[in-house]
N, C-alpha and C positions, 0 to 999 in steps of 0.2 A: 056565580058568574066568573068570580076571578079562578077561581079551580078548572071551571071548564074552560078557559083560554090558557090554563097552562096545559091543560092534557091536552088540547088541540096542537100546541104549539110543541110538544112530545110525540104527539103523533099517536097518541094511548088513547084508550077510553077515561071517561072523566073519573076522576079518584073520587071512592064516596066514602060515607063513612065507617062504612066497616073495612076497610083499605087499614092493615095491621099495622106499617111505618106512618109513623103522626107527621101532620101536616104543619112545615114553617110558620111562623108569627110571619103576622102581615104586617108592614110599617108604613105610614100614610104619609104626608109630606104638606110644607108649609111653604108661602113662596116667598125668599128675601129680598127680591129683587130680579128687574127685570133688565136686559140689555138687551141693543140691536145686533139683529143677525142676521147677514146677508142671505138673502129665500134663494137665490140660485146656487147656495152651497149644499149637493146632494151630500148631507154629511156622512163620511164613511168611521172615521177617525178622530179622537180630541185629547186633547191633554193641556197644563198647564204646568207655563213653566218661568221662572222669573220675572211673572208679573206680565207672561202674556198667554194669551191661547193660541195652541198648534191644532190645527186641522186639514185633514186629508178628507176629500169629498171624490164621489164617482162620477158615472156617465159617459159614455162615449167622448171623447174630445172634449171634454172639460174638467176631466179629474187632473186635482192638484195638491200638491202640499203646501203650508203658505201658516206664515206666522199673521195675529190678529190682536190687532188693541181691542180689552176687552170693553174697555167703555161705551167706546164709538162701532164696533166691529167690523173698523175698518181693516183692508188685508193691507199690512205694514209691506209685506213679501211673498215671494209665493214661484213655485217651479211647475210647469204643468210638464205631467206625463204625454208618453206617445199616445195619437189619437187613437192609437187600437187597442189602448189598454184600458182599463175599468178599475180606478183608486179604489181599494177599500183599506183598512185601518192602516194605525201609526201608534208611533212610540218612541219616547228617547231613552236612548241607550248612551252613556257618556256622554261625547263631546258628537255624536250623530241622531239621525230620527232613520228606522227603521221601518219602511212602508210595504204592503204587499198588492198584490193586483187581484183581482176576484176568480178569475177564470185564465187570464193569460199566462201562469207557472211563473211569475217575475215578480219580484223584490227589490227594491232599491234601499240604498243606503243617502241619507244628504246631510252634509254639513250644519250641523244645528244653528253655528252664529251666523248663514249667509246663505242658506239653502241649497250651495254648492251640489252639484253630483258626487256622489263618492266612488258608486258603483252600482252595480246587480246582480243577484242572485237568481237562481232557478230552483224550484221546488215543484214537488206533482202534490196533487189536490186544488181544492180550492181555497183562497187564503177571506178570511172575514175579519173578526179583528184582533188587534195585539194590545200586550200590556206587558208590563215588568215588573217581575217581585222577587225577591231576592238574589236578584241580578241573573235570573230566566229571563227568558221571553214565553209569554205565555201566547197561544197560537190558538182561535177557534176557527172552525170551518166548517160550519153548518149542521156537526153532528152535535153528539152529545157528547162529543169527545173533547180534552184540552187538552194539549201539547205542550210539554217546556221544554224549550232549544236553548241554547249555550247560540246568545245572540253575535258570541265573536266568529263562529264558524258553522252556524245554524244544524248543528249536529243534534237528533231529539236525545234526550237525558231520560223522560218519561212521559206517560202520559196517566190520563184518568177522567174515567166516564162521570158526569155530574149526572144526579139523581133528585129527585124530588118525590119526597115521599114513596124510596126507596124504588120508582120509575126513572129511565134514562130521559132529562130533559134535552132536547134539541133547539135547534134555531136560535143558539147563543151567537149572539152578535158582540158591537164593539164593547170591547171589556176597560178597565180601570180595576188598578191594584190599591184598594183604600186599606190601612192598618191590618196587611195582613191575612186580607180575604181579596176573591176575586169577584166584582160586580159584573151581570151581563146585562145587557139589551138583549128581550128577548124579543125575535124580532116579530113586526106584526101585531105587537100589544105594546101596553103601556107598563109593561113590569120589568122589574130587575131584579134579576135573582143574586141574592150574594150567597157566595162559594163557599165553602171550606177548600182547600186548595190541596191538599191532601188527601182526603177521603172523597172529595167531589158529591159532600150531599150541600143541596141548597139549605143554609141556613136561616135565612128569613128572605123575604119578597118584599119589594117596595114597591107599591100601586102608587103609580102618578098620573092615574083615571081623571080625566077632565084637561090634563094638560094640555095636550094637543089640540083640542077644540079653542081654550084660551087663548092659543098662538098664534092663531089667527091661519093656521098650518093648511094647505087643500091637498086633494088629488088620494088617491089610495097609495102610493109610495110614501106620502107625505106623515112617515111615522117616528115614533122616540126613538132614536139614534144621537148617541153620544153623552160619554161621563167624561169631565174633570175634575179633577179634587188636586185644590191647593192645599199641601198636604203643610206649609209654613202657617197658613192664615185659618188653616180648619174650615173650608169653602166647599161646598160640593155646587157643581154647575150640571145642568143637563139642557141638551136640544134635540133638535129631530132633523130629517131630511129636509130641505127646503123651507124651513123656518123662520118667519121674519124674526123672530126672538129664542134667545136664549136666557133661564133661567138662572138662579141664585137660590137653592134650595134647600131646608131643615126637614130634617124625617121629625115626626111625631108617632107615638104610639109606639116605641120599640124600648 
C-alpha cells in the first residue's frame, strides 16, 4: 500500500519487485507529545525558530504569516496577505521569512522580530514550499523538481529531480532542511520523503499512517502538511491543514 500511494503520488505505475533501483527503508514514528493547533490554519508552511513556531497557511483571504507559541498555539503575531493571494510555504533566511503565493507569481519578504513587510518578489511557476540549507533556498512546486535560489536575489544556482527508486517523485510539498537532507510532504498521503539534496534520490520515507485520523483532522484537504525541527533541542514537529493538533515526533525503525 505505502509503495502504491508513492507511485500514485509520481504519477508512475506502482513499483514492484522486479523494479532494478531498491526501494528506501521505511521509518515509522512514535508520538512525544502533543500540542494545540489552531484547525482554521490551512497549514501551508512551518518552522521553528527561538523557541517558537512560524507558519504561513493558504486560502483565499486568510492566508497569513504569524509567529505561534508552541504550547498554547496561540498566534503571538501574524501579517495577512492580499485577499487575492493563496499562502503557501516559508522560511527564514537571516534576520527575514521568506514566503511564496501558490499560483499568484508573488513572494514576499517580512521582518522576522515583527512581521514587518519588507517587500516582494515575482517569479513564474507555481511556488509550494521552501526550506534553507546551506544558505540556499530550496524551492518545490508540484514537480519532481527542487530548486536552489541564492535567497538574497532569488537568482536559481541549480536544480535536481528527486527520484524514488530511481522514478521522478512529485507532489513534494512543504519541505524542512533536517542535518543535511531535505524532508518533503508528500502531498495527499501521509509520507515524507527525505532527500539526498544532491543526487535527488529519496533516501528513506517516514510513514506517519494513522496520524491524521488521531488529530482528530476532517474534510479531504485536511492532509499532513508541515515539518519543523528544532535543530538546538533535537525536536521534530509535524501537522497537517486544518488540524486541531500538532505533534512532537521520534522516528522508530530507521
Amino acid at each position: 500500500m505505502m509503495i502504491l500511494a508513492l507511485a500514485l503520488a509520481a504519477g508512475q505505475a506502482p513499483v514492484s519487485a522486479d523494479t532494478p533501483a531498491a526501494t528506501p527503508p521505511v521509518c515509522g514514528y512514535e508520538i512525544i507529545r502533543d500540542y494545540p493547533h489552531d484547525p482554521r490554519s490551512f497549514t501551508q508552511g512551518l518552522f521553528f525558530h527561538d523557541g517558537h513556531l512560524y507558519e504561513s497557511t493558504g486560502q483565499l483571504g486568510q492566508s497569513r504569516v504569524a509567529r505561534v507559541d508552541l504550547e498554547t498555539g496561540e498566534v503571538l503575531a501574524e501579517r495577512r496577505l492580499p485577499a487575492e493571494q493563496f499562502g503557501e510555504g516559508s522560511v527564514r533566511w537571516k534576520d527575514q521569512i521568506i514566503s511564496v503565493t501558490w499560483q499568484n507569481g508573488v513572494g514576499h519578504r517580512w521582518r522576522l522580530k515583527d512581521l514587518k513587510p519588507l517587500g516582494s518578489f515575482r517569479y513564474a511557476g507555481e511556488g509550494w514550499g521552501l526550506a534553507l540549507l546551506d544558505e540556499q533556498l530550496v524551492w518545490s512546486d508540484g514537480s519532481a523538481t527542487l530548486r536552489f535560489l541564492d535567497p538574497a536575489t532569488m537568482a536559481e544556482m541549480r536544480r535536481v529531480t528527486v527520484t524514488y527508486a530511481g522514478r521522478p517523485l512529485a507532489m513534494l510539498n512543504e519541505l524542512e532542511a533536517i542535518d543535511g537532507e531535505i524532508w518533503a510532504n508528500i502531498w495527499m498521503s501521509e509520507l515524507i520523503a527525505r532527500i539526498d539534496p544532491v543526487s535527488g534520490k529519496v533516501t528513506r520515507i517516514v510513514n506517519l499512517a494513522g496520524l491524521r485520523a488521531a488529530s482528530g483532522a476532517r474534510g479531504m484537504d485536511g492532509v499532513l502538511n508541515g515539518i519543523a525541527w528544532d535543530a538546538h533541542g533535537k525536536r521534530l514537529f509535524v501537522t497537517g491543514k486544518n488540524w486541531p493538533k500538532l505533534y512532537e515526533i521520534k522516528l522508530t525503525g530507521c
